[in-house]
N, C-alpha and C positions, 0 to 999 in steps of 0.2 A: 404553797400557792404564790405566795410573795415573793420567791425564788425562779419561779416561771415567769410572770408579770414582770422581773427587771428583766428578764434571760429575753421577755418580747423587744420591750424598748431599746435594747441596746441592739437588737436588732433592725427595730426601724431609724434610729442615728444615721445619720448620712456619712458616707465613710470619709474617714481624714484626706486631705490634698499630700499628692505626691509629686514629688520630693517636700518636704515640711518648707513651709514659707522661712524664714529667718529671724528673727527676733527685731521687735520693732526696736529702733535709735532710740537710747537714751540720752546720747551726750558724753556718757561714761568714760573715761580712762585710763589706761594701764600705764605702769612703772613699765617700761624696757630695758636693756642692758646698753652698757655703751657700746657694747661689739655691732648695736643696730645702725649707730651713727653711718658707719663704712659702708651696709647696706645700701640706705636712703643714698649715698653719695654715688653708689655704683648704678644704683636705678635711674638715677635722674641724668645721668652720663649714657645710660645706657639708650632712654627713652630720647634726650637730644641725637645721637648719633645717629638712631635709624633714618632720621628726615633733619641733617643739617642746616638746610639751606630754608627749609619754609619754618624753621625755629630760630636762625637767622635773622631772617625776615622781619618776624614780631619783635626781635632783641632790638634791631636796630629802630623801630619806634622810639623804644626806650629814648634811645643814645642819641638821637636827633632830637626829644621832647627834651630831655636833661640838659641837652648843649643849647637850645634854644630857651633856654629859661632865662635866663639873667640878660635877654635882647630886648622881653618883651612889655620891660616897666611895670604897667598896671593890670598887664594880662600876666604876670608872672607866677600866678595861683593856679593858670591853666593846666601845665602839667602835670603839679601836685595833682589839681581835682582829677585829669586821667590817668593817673597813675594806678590808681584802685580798677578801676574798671579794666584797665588793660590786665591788672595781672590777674584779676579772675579770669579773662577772657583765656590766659593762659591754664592756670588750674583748672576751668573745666575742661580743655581739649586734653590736658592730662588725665581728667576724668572719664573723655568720653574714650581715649584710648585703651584704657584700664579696664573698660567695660564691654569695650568692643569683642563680642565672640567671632568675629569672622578673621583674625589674625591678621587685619591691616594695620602699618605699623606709620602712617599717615596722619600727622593731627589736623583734625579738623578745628580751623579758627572761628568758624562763623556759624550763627547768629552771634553777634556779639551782645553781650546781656548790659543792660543799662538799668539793671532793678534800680526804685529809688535809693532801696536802704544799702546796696554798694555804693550808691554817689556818695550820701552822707557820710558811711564809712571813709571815704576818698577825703569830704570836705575836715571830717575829723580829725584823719590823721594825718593833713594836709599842717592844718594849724598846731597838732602836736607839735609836729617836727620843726614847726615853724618856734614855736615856744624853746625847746629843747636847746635847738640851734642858736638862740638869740640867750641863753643865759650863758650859754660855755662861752660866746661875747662877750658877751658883760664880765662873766669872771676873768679870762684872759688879760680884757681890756684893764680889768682895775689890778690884776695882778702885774702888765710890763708897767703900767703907772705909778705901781709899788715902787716896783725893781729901779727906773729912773728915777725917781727922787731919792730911793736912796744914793744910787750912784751920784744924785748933784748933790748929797749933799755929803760924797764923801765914804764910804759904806762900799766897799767894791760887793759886787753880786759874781758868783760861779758861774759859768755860762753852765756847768754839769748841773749846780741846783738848776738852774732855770730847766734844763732839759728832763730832770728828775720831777719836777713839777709838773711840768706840761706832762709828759706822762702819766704822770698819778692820777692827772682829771680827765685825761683823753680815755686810757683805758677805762670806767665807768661808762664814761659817755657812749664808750664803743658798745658797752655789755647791753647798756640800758635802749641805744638803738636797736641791737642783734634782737635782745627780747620782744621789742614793740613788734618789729617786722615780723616774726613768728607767731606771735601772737596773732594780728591782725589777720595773716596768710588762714591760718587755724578760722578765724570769724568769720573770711568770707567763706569758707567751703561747706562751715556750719549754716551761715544765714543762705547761702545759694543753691546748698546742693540736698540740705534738709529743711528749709525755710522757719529755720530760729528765728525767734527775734532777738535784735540785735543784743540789749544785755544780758541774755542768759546763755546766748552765742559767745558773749565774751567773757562770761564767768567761767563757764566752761573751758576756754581756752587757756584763759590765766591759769587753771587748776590741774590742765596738762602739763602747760609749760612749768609749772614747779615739782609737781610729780616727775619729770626727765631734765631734770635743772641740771645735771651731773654731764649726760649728754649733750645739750647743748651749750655748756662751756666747754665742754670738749671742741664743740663745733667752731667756737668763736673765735681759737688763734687759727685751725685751718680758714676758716672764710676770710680773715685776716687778709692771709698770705694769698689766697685766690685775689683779692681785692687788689689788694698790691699791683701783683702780673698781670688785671686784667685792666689797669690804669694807668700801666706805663709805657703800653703804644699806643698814646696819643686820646686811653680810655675806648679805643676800641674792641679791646678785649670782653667788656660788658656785654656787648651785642652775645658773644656767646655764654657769660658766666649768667644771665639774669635767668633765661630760660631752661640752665640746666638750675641754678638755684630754687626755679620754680616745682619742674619736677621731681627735686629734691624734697621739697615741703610739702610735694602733694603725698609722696613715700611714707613720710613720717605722722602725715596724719590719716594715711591708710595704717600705718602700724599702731599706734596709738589709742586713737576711738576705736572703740569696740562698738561691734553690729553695723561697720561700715559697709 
């Protein structure tokens, strides 16, 4: 009788939704392979190429806000603070292309999203960088102040150590920016596009980026060398490296987080 009675109710059960919904976002993240790295690089290439010119477009913001920094004295925060906001603005048209079913290959830039907790984002790692920036000062600074006094007072200095040196603190500083900026990229997609809040958006983050630490030093001498070539005509090269490095990062954190 109690065999009939479940045999009813599982009959009055409303039947499951088809296709099954997806597993709700945890935040979760997966180890990858470095052969992923090449991936993400040919997506984000691929994704600039279909619409050059309105990805362009948004690069050369960038490159007019960068060049216009050091004009603006006491507004000199100002592109920092935009700078966050712009590059979401980028990741989500990366997003909405990625989602788009009807196979247009157009990013849409606008609404441009002004959530508070991107600005803060913006103002936070506005003053990172600002911090970052100002100790590898200081070090340099107390280090050629070294190197002259010994030279007055006799002490010849290598011009190879000195280049040895600078080296040895540049590259950290390069690794230790590369990371920030992945990171951060990782926070906004998390607090924007799942609405984290911001520290456990960036707990998260940090937890990725050490689970794929192998690949992203892989990443750090090519981006190096894009850096390089996109710096030595006159830095206009940027207008294209920023927006394919964006949908580079939007790649890596579709591969990565799971249940995205």
């Amino acid at each position: 009788m109690g065999h009939f009675t479940a045999c009813a109710d599982t009959a009055n059960m409303p039947p499951l939704p088809f296709p099954l919904p997806p597993a709700a976002f945890t935040s979760a993240s997966r180890r990858v392979e470095i052969a992923h790295l090449f991936d993400w690089l040919t997506q984000g290439w691929a994704v600039f190429s279909a619409a050059p010119l309105l990805w362009m477009g948004m690069g050369s913001v960038y490159f007019f806000g960068l060049l216009l920094a050091p004009f603006l004295r006491y507004w000199a925060l100002l592109p920092g603070l935009l700078l966050v906001p712009l590059t979401t603005n980028l990741l989500l048209a990366c997003d909405r292309l990625a989602r788009d079913e009807s196979g247009r290959e157009r990013p849409d830039f606008f609404p441009l999203r002004l959530d508070w907790r991107v600005c803060l984002l913006g103002l936070q790692g506005t003053f990172a960088l600002m911090l970052v920036g100002g100790c590898l000062w200081l070090t340099f600074a107390f280090l050629f102040a070294g190197f002259e006094q010994q030279s007055l007072n006799g002490v010849g200095v290598s011009a190879f150590g000195v280049l040895i040196l600078f080296a040895s603190l540049l590259l950290p500083a390069f690794l230790l920016a590369q990371a920030f900026c992945i990171i951060l990229n990782f926070v906004l997609l998390l607090v924007v596009l799942h609405g984290m809040p911001i520290l456990p958006a960036f707990v998260a983050s940090v937890a990725a980026y050490l689970k794929n630490w192998r690949v992203f030093a892989l990443f750090a001498p090519q981006l190096a060398v894009l850096l390089f070539f996109a710096i030595l005509p006159a830095g206009l090269g940027l207008v294209v490296l920023i927006p394919v490095l964006c949908a580079t990062l939007y790649a890596a954190y579709r591969d990565i987080f799971v249940g995205v």
